[in-house]
Each structure stands twice: as structure tokens, then as C-alpha cells.
Residue frames as qw, qx, qy, qz and C-alpha x, y, z in Angstrom:
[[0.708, 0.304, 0.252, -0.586, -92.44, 145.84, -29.39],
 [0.603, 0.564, -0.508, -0.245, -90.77, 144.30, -32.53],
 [0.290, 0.371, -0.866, -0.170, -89.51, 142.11, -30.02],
 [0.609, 0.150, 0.513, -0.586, -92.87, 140.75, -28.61],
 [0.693, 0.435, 0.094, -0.567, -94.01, 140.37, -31.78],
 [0.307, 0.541, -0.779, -0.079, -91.23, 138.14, -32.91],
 [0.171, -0.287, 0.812, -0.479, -91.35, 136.34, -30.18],
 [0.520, 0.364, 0.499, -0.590, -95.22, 135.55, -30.92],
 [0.405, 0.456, -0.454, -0.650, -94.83, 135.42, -34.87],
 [0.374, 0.197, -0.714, -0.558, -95.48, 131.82, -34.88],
 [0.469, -0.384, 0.289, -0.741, -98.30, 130.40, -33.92],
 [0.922, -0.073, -0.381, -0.003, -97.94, 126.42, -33.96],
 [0.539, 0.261, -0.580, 0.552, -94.88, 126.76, -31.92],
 [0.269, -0.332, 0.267, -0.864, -96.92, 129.02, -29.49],
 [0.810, -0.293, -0.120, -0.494, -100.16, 126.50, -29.47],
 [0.753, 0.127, -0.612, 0.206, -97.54, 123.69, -29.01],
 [0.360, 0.167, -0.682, 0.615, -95.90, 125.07, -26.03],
 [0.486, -0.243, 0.294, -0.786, -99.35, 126.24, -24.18],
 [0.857, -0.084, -0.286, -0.420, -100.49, 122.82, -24.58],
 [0.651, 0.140, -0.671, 0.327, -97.18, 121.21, -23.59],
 [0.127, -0.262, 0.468, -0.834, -97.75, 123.48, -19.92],
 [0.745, -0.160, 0.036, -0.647, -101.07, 122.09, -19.57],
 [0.784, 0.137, -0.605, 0.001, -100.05, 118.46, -20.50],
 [0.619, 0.024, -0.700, 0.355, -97.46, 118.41, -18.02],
 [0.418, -0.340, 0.323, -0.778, -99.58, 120.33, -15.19],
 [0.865, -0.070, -0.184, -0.462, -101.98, 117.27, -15.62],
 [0.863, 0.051, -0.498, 0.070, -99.34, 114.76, -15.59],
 [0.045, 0.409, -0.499, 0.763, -97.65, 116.77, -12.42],
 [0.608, -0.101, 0.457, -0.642, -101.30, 116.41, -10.75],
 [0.153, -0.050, 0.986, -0.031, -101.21, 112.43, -12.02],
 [0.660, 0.511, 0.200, -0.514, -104.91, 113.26, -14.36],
 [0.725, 0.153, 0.611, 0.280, -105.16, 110.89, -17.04],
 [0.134, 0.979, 0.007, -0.156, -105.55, 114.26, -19.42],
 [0.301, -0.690, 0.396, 0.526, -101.99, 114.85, -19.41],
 [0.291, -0.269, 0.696, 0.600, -101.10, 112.70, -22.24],
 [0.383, 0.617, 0.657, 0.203, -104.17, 112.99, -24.86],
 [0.143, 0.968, 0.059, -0.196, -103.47, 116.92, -24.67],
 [0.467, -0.517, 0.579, 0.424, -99.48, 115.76, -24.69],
 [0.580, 0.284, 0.707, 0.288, -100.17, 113.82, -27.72],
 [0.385, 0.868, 0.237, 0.203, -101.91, 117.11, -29.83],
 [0.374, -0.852, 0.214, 0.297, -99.29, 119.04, -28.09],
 [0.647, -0.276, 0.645, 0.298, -96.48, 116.92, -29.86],
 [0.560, 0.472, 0.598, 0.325, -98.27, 116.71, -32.98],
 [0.126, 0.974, 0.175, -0.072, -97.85, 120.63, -33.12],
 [0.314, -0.736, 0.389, 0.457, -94.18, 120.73, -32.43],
 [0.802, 0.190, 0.445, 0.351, -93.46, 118.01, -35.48],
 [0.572, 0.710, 0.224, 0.344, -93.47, 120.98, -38.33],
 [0.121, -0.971, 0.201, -0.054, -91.65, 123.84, -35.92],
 [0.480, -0.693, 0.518, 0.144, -88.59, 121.35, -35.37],
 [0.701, 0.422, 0.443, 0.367, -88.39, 120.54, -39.25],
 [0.145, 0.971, -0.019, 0.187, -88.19, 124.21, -39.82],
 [0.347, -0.909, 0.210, -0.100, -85.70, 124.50, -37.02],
 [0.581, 0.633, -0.512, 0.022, -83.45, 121.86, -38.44],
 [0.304, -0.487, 0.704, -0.418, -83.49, 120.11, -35.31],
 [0.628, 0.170, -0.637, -0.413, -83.95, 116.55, -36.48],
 [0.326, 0.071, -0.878, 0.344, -83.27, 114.72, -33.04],
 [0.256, 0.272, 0.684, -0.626, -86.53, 116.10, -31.48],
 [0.631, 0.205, -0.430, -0.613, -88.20, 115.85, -34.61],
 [0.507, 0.086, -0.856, -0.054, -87.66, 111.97, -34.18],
 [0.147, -0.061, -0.747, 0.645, -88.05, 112.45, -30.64],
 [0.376, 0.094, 0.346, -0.854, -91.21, 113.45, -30.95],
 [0.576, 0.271, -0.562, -0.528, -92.09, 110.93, -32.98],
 [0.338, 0.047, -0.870, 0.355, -91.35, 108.74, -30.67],
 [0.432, 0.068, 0.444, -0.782, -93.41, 110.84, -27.73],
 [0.619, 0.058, -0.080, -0.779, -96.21, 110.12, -29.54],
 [0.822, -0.103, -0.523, -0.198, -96.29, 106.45, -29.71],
 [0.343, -0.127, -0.732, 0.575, -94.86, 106.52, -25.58],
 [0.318, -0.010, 0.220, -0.922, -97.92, 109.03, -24.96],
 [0.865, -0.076, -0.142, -0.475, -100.38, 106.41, -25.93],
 [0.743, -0.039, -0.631, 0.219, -98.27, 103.80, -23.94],
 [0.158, -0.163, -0.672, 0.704, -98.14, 105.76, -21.23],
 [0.522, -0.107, -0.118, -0.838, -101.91, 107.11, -21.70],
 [0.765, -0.101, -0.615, -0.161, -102.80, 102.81, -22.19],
 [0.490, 0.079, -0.738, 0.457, -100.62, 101.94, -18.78],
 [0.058, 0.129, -0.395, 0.908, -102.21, 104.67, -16.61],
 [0.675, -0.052, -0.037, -0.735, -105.64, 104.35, -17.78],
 [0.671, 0.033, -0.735, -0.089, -105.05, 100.24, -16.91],
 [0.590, -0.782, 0.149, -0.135, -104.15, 101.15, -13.62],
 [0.439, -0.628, 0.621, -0.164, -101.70, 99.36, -11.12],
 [0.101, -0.371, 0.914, 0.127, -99.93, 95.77, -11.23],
 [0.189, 0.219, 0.896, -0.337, -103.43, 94.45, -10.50],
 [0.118, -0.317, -0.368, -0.866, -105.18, 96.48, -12.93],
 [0.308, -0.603, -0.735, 0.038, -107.57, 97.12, -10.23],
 [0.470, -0.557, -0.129, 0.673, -105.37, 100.06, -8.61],
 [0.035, 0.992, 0.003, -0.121, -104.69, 103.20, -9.59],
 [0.769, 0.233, -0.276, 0.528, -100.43, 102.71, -11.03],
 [0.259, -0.963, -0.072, 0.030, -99.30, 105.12, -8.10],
 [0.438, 0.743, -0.412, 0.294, -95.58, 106.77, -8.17],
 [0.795, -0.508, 0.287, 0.166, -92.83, 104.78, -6.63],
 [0.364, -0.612, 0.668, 0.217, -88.94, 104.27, -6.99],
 [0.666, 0.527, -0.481, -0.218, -87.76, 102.96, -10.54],
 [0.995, -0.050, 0.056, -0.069, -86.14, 99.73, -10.61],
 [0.356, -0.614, 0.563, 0.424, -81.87, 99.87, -10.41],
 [0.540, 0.033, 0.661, 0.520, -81.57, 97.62, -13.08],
 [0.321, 0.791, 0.502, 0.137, -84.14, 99.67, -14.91],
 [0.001, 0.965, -0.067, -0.255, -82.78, 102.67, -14.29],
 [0.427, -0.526, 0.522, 0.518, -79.28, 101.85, -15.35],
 [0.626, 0.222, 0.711, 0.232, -80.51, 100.25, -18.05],
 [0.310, 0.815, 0.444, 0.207, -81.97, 103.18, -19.45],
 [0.306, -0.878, 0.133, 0.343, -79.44, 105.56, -18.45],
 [0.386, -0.482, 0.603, 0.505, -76.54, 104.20, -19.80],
 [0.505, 0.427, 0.605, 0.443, -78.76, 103.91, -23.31],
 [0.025, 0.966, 0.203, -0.157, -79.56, 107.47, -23.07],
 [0.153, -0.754, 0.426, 0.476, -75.77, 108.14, -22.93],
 [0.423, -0.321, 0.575, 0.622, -74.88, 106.11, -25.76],
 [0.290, 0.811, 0.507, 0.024, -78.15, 107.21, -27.59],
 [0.104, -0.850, 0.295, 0.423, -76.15, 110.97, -27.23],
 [0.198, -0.494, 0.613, 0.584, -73.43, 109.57, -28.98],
 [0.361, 0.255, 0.811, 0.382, -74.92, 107.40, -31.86],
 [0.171, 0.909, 0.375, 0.065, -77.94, 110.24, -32.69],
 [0.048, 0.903, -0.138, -0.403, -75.55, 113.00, -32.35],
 [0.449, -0.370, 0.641, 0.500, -73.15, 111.33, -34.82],
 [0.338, 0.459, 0.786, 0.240, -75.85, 110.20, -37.13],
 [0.105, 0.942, 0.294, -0.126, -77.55, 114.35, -36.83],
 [0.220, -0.777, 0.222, 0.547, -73.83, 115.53, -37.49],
 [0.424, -0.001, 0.776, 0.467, -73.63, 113.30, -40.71],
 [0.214, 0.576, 0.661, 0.431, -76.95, 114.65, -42.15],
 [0.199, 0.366, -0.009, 0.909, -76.02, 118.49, -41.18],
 [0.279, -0.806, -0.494, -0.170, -78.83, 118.90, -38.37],
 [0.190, -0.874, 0.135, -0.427, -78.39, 121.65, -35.97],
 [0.521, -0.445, 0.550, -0.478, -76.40, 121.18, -32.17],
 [0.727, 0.055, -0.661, -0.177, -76.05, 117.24, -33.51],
 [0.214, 0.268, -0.727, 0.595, -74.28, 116.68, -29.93],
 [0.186, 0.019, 0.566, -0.803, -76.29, 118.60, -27.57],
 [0.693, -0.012, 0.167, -0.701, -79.73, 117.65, -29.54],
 [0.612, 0.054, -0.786, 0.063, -78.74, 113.86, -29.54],
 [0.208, 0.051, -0.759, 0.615, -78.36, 114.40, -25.83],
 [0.465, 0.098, 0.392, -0.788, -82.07, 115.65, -25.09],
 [0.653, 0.173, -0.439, -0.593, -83.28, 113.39, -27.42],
 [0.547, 0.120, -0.827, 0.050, -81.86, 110.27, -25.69],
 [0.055, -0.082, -0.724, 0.682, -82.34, 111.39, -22.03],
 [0.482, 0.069, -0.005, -0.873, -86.05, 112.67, -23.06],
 [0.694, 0.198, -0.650, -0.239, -86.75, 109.31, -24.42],
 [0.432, 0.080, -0.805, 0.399, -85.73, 108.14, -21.17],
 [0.264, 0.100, 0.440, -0.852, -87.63, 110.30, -18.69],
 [0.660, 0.027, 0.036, -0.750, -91.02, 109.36, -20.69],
 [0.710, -0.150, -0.681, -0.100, -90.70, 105.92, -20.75],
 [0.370, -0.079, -0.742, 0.553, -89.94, 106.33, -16.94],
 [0.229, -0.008, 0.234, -0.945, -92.54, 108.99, -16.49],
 [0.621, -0.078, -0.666, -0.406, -95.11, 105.89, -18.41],
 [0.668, 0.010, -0.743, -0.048, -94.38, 104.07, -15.33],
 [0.504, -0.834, -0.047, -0.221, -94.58, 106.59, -12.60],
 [0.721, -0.265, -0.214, 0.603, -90.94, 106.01, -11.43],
 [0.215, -0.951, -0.067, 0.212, -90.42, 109.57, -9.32],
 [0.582, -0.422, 0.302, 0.626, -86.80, 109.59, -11.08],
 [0.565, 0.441, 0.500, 0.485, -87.97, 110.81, -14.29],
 [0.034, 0.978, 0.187, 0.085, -88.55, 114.17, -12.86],
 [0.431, -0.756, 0.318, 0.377, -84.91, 114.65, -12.18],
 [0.511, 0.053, 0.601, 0.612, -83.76, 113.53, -15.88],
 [0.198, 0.821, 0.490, 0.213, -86.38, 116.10, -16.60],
 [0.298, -0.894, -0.075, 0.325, -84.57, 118.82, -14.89],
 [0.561, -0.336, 0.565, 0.503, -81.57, 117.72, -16.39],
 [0.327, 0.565, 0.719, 0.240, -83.44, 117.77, -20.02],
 [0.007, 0.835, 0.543, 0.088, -84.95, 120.99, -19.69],
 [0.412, -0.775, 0.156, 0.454, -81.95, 122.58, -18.62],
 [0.532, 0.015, 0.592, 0.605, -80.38, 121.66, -21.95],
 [0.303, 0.523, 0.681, 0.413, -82.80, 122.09, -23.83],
 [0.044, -0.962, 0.002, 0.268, -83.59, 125.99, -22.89],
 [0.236, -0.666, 0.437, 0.556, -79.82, 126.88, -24.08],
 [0.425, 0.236, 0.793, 0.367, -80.48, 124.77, -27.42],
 [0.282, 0.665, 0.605, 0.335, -83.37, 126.55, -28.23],
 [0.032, 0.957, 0.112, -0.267, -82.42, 130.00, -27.45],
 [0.173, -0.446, 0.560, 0.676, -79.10, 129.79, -29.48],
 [0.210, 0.351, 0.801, 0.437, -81.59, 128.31, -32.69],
 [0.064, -0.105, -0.325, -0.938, -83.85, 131.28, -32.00],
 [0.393, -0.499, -0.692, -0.344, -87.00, 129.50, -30.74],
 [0.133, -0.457, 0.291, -0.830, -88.31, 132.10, -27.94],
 [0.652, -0.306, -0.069, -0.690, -91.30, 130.53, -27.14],
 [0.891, -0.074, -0.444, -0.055, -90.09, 127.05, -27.05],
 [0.473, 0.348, -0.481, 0.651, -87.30, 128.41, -24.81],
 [0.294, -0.253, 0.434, -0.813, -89.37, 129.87, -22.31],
 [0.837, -0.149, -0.264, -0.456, -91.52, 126.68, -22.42],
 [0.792, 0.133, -0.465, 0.373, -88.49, 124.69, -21.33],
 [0.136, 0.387, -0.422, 0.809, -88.14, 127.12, -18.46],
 [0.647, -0.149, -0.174, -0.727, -91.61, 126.25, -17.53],
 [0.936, -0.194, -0.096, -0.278, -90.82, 122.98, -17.51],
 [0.473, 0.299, -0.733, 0.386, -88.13, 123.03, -15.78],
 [0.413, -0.301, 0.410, -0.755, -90.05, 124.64, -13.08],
 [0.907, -0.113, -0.017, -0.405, -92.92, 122.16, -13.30],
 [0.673, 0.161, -0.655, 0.304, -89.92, 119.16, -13.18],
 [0.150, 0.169, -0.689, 0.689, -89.26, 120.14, -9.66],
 [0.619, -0.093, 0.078, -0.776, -93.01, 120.82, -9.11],
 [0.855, 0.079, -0.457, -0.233, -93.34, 116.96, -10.22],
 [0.442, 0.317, -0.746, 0.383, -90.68, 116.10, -8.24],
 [0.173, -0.203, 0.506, -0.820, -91.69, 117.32, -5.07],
 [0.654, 0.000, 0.037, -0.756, -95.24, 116.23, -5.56],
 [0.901, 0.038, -0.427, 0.061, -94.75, 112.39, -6.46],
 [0.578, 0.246, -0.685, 0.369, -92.10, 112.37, -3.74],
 [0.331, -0.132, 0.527, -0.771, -94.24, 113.66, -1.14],
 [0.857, -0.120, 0.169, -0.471, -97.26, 111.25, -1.83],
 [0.795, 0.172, -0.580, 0.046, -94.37, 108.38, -1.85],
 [0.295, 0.137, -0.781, 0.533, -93.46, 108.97, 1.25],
 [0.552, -0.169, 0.378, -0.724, -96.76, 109.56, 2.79],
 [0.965, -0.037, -0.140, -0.221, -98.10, 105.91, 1.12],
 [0.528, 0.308, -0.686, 0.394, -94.79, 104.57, 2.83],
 [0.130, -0.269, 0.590, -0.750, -95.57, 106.02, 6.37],
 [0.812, -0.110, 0.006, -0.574, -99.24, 104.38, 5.96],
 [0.595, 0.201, -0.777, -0.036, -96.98, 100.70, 5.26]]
């Protein structure tokens, strides 16, 4: 019981992660929703990952929040033509690399910079910080690849936060690892059905 109630003891960290589940249901089922709930979501985690001494998703959420209203702005514009709907299709190579290979040296420069000013896991939360950073600018644009840097993300990030102690946020990150693959699947099945229609 003692641990239930742990587990539960705080309740921003709790509202955060029921909101993040909802967010990214929404943004799974491609509802404009996702990222105005993403956004309060985000704005809940700010004070739990100051506590937690994790400074690199502190920032990182800082960030979210001004790529949640760029990717809120893009979606609610629509497509190339702002006429369309922005539907999910294959990232751009150069894009992708581009953003890949900052992600990795994002890792190294944030985890150097979080090991200099004592933060927790400088390394490992440099590394979700950069590759997170990456997935939502790619998730902004609907490239289907962000849901696999999500997996990749979320996988970290669970083992982060259960060696720091955060229960809830840990089992949120299980969540969303699940829902990554949920995304996955789901954008890559209605690319290849608006392919077969070509």
C-alpha cells in the first residue's frame, strides 16, 4: 500500500503524465487537440523535472512548448497548399540526416554542458533531450519516422526515470512507448493506403 501511495504522492507529475497519454492518443489519431492539451501537459512537467534535477528535459520541455505551437500552427494550416489537410508521409533524407546527426551531437554537447552543472544522467538525459527534440520537430511535420525515434526515446527514457525515482513518469514512458508503435502503425497504414489510391 505504502507503495501505491508513493507512487501517487505527487500530483503534478501524475496530472502531467495523464495529459501527456491523452495528448499523444490525439496526435496518434492526427486531432488537432493533441498539442493544446500537449502544451498544458508540458507546462506541468516544467516544476517535477527541476525537482528531479533533470535539467535536459527541463530545457527540453521548454523547447516542446514553443514546437507544440509550431506544430499546433502547421497542422491547423493544413497541407503544402494550405487548402489540404498536412497528411503523414516519408521525411525528407536530407532532413532526416540532418536532424539525426544533430540529435547525436546534441547528446554530446548537452550531456557535457548537464555534467558541468551537476544535473542528473548528464549523458543519457542529453540523449533524450536531443533525439526528443528531433522526433517533435519531425512529428510537426507528419514525417511517419518520428514514431520510431519515439520508440527509441521512450525506451531510454523509462530506465532514466525509474533509476531517479519518478514512478509515474516511468510508467508514462511505457505508455508511450506503446502508443509510438500505435503511431507507427497507424500513419504507416494510411501512407500506404493514400499511395495505393496514386
Amino acid at each position: 500500500m505504502d507503495a501505491f501511495v508513493a507512487f501517487f504522492s505527487n500530483p503534478v507529475e501524475v496530472a502531467g503524465a495523464v495529459l501527456t497519454v491523452v495528448s499523444i492518443v490525439l496526435l496518434v489519431r492526427q486531432s488537432l487537440w493533441g498539442w493544446p492539451i500537449g502544451i498544458a501537459a508540458t507546462l506541468l512537467y516544467l516544476p517535477v523535472f527541476w525537482e528531479a534535477k533533470l535539467y535536459g528535459d527541463l530545457g527540453l520541455y521548454g523547447v516542446f512548448l514553443v514546437a507544440q505551437v509550431y506544430g499546433w500552427r502547421i497542422w491547423y494550416v493544413g497541407g503544402p497548399d494550405e487548402d489540404a489537410a498536412l497528411a503523414p508521409r516519408l521525411g525528407a533524407p536530407v532532413g532526416l540526416a540532418v536532424l539525426l546527426v544533430g540529435a547525436a551531437l546534441g547528446t554530446m554537447g548537452i550531456g557535457w554542458l548537464l555534467e558541468r552543472a551537476g544535473g542528473s544522467l548528464p549523458y543519457w538525459d542529453g540523449f533524450t533531450t536531443s533525439f526528443a527534440l528531433a522526433a517533435q520537430i519531425m512529428q510537426a511535420r507528419k514525417w511517419i519516422e518520428n514514431w520510431l525515434v519515439w520508440i527509441v526515446v521512450n525506451t531510454v527514457a523509462t530506465g532514466v526515470y525509474v533509476v531517479k525515482g519518478l514512478g509515474p513518469t516511468a510508467a508514462l514512458y511505457l505508455i508511450l512507448l506503446g502508443l509510438a508503435v500505435a503511431g507507427w502503425m497507424t500513419w504507416h497504414r494510411e501512407l500506404r493506403l493514400d499511395d495505393s489510391e496514386l
